[in-house]
Backbone as a chain_set.jsonl record, in Angstrom:
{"seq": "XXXXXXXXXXXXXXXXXXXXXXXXXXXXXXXXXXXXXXXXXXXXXXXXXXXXXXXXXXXXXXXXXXXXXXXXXXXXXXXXXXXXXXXXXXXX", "coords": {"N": [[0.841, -1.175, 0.0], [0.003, 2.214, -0.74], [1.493, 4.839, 0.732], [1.901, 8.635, 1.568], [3.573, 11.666, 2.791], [3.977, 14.615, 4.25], [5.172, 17.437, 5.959], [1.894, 18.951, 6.811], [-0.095, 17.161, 5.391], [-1.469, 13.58, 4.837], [-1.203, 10.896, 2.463], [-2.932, 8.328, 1.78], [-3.211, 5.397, -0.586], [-5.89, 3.621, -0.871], [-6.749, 0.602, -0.627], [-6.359, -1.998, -3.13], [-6.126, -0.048, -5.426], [-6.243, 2.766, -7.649], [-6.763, 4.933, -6.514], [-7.025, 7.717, -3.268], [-7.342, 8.149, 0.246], [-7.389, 11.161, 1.574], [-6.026, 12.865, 4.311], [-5.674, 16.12, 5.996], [-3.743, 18.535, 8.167], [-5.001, 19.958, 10.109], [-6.483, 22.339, 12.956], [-7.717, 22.148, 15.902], [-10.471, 22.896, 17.768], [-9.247, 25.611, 18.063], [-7.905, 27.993, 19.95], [-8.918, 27.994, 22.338], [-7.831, 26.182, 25.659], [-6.931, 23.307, 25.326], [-6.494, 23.307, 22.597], [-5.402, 22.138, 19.459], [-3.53, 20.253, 16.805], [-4.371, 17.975, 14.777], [-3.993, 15.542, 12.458], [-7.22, 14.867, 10.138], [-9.402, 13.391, 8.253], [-10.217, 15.117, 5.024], [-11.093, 14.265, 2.399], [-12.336, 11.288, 0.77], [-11.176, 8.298, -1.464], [-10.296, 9.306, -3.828], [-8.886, 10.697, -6.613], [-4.938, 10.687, -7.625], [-4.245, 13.137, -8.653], [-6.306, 15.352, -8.319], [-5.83, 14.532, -5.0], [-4.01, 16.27, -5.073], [-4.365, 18.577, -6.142], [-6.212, 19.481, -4.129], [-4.481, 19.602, -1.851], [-2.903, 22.162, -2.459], [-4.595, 23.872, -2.602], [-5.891, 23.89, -0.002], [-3.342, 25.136, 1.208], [-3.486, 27.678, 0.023], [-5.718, 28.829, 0.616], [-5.095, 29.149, 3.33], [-3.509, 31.194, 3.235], [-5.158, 33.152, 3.057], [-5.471, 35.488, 1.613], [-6.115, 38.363, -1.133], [-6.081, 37.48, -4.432], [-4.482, 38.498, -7.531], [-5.488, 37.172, -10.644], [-3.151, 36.253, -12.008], [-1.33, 36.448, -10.374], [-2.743, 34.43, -8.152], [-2.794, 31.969, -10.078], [0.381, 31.988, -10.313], [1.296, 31.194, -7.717], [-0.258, 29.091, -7.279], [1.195, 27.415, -8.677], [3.667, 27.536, -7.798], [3.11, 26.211, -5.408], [2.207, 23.502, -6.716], [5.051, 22.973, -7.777], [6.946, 22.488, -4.879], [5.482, 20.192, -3.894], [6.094, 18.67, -6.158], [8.71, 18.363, -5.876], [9.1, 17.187, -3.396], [8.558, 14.49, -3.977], [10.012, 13.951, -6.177], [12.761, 14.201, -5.25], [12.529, 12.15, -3.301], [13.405, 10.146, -4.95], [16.166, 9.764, -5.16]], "CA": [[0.0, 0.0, 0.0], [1.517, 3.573, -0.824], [1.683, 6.367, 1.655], [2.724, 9.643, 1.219], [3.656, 11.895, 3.951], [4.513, 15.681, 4.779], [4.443, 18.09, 7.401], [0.628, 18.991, 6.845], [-1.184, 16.31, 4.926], [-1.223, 12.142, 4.77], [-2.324, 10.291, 1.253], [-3.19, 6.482, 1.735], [-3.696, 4.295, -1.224], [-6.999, 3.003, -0.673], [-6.809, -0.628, -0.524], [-5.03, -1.685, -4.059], [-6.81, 0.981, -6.197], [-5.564, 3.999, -7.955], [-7.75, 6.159, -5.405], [-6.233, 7.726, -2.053], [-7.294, 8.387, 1.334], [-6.406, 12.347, 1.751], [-6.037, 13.861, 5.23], [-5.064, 17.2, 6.143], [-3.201, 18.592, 9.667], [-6.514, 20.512, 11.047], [-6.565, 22.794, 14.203], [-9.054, 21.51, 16.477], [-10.409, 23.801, 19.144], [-8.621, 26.818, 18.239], [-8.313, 29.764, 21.195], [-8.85, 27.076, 23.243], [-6.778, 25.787, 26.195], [-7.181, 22.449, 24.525], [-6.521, 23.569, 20.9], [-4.192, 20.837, 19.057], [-3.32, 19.857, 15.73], [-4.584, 16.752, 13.984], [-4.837, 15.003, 10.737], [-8.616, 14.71, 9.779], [-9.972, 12.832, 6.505], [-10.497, 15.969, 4.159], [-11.379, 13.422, 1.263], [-12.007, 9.643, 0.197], [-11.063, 8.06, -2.984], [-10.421, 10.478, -4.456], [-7.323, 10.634, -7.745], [-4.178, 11.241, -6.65], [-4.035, 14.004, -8.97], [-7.546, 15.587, -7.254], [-5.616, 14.984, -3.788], [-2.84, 17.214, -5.047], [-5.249, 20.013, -6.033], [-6.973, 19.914, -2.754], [-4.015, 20.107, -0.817], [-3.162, 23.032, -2.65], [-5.701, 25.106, -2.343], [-6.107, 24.279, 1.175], [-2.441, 25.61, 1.337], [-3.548, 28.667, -0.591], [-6.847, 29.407, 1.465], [-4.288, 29.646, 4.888], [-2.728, 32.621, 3.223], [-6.152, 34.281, 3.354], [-5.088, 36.844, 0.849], [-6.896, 37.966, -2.581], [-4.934, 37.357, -5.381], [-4.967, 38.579, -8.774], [-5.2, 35.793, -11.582], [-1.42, 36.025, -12.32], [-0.868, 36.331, -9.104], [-3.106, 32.806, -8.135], [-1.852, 30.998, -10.765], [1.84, 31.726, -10.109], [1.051, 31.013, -6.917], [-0.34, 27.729, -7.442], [2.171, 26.434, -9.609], [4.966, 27.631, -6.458], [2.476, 24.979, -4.577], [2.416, 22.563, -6.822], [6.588, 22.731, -7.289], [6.916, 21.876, -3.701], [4.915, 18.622, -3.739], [6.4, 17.7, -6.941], [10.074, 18.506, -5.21], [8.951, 16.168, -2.747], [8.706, 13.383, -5.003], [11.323, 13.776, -7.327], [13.734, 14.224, -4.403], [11.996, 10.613, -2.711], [13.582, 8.993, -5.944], [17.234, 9.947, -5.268]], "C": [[0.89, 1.243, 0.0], [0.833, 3.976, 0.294], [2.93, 7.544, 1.324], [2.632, 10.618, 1.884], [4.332, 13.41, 4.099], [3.638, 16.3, 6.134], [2.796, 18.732, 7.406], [-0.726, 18.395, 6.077], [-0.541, 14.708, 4.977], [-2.229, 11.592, 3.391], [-1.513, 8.953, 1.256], [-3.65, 5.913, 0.769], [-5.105, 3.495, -0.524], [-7.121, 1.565, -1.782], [-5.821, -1.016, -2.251], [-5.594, -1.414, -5.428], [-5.996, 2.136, -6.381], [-5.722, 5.248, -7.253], [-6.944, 6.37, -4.093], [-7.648, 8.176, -1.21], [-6.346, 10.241, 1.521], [-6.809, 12.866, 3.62], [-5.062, 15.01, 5.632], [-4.583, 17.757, 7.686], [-4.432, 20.032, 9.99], [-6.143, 21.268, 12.364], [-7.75, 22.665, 14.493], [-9.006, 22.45, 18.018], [-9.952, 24.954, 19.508], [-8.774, 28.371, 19.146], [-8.717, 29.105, 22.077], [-7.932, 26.517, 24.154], [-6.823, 24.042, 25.653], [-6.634, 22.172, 23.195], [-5.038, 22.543, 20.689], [-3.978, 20.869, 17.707], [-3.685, 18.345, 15.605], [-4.557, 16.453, 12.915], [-6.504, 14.369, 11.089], [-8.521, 14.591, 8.088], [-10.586, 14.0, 6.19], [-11.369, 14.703, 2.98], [-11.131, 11.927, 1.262], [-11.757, 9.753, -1.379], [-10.911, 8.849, -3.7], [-8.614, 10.089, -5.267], [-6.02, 10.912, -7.131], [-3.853, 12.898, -7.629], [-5.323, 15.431, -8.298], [-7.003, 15.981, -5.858], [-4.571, 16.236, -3.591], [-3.063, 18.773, -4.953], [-5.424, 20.574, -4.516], [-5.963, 20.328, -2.02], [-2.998, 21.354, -1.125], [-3.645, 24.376, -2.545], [-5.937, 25.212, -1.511], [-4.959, 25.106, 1.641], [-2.815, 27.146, 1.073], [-4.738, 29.616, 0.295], [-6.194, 29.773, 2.419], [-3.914, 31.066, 4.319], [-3.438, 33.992, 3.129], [-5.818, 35.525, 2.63], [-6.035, 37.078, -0.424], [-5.387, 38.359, -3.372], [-5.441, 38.293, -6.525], [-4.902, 37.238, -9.835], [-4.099, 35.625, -12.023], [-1.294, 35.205, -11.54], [-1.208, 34.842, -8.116], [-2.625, 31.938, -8.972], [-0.318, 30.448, -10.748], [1.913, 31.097, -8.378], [1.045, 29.262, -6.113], [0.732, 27.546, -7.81], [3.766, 26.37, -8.384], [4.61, 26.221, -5.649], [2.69, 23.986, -4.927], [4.093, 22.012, -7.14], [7.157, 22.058, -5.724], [6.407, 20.953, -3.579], [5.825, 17.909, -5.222], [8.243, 17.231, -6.251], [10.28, 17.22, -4.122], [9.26, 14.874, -3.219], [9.385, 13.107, -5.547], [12.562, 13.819, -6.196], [13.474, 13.307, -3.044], [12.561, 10.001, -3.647], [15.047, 8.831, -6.032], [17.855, 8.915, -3.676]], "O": [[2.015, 1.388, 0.478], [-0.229, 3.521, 0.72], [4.123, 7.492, 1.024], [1.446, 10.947, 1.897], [5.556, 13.292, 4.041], [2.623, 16.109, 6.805], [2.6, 19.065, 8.575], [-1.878, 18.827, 6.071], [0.67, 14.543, 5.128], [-3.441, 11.742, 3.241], [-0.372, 8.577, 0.991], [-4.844, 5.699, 0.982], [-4.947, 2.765, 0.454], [-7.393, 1.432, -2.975], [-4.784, -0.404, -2.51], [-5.598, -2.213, -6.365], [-5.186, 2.527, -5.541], [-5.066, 6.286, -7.337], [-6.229, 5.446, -3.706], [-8.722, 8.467, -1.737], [-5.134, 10.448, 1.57], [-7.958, 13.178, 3.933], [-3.84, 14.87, 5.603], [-5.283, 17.219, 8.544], [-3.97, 21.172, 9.938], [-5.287, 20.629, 12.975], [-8.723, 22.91, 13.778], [-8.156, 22.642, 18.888], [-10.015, 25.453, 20.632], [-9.464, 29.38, 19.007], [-9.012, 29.856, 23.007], [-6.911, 26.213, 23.538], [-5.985, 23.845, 26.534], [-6.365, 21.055, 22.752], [-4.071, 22.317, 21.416], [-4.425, 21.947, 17.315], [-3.211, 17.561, 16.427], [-5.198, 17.177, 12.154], [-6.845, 13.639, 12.019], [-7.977, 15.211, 7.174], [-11.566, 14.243, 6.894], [-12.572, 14.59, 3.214], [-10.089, 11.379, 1.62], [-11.953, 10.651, -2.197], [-11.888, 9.036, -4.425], [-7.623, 9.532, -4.794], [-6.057, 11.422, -6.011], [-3.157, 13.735, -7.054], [-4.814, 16.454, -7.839], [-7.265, 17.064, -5.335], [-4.32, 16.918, -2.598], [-2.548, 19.698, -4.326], [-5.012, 21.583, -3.944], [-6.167, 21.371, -1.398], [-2.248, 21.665, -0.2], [-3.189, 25.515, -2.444], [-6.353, 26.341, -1.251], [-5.29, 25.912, 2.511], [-2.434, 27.919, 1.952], [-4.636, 30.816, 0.553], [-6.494, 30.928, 2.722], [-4.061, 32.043, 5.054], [-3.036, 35.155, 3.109], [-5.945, 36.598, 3.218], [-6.713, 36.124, -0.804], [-4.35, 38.992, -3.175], [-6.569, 38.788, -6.523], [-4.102, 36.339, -9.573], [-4.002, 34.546, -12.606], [-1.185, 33.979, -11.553], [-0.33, 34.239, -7.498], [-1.943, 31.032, -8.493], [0.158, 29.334, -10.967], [2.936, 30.468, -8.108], [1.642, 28.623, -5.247], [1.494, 27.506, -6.844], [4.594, 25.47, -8.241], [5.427, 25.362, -5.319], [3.239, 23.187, -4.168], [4.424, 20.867, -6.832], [7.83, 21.028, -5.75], [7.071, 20.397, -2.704], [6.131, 16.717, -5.237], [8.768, 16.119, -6.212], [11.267, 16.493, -4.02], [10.237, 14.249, -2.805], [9.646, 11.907, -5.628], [13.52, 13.197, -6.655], [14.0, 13.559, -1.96], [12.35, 8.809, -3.421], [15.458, 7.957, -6.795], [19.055, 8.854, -3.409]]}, "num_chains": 1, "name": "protein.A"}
């Protein structure tokens, strides 16, 4: 079974299908004496190209900013460099 693993998301191969398991690192309880960090299932089954988006854009939503459409796009593509960096520098 794959797994694939950084500091704020987990994607599980779901069972031995092309589909993952996406969860994301969540604040739970925030302003709370309590408040924690977790991974929580964002998505099932879902592509792995799909989980890449999502965790993306959830990246992109934290920065709570408005963009312009350059400016999102270049943006993205910074995002998705870093996950691919990941990967390509897992093969060395």
């Amino acid at each position: 079974m794959i797994e694939i693993k950084d500091q704020d998301f987990e994607m599980k191969q779901v069972k031995d299908t092309s589909m993952f398991s996406l969860k994301i690192l969540t604040t739970i309880n925030a302003g709370k004496a309590n408040e924690r960090e977790e991974l929580k299932t964002q998505r099932n089954d879902v592509s792995f190209e799909t989980a890449i988006k999502t965790i993306v854009m959830i990246r992109l939503s934290k920065l709570n900013k408005t963009f312009s459409l350059s400016e999102y796009l270049s943006t993205f593509e910074e995002e998705v460099n870093k996950i691919e960096k990941l990967i390509t520098n897992g093969d060395k």
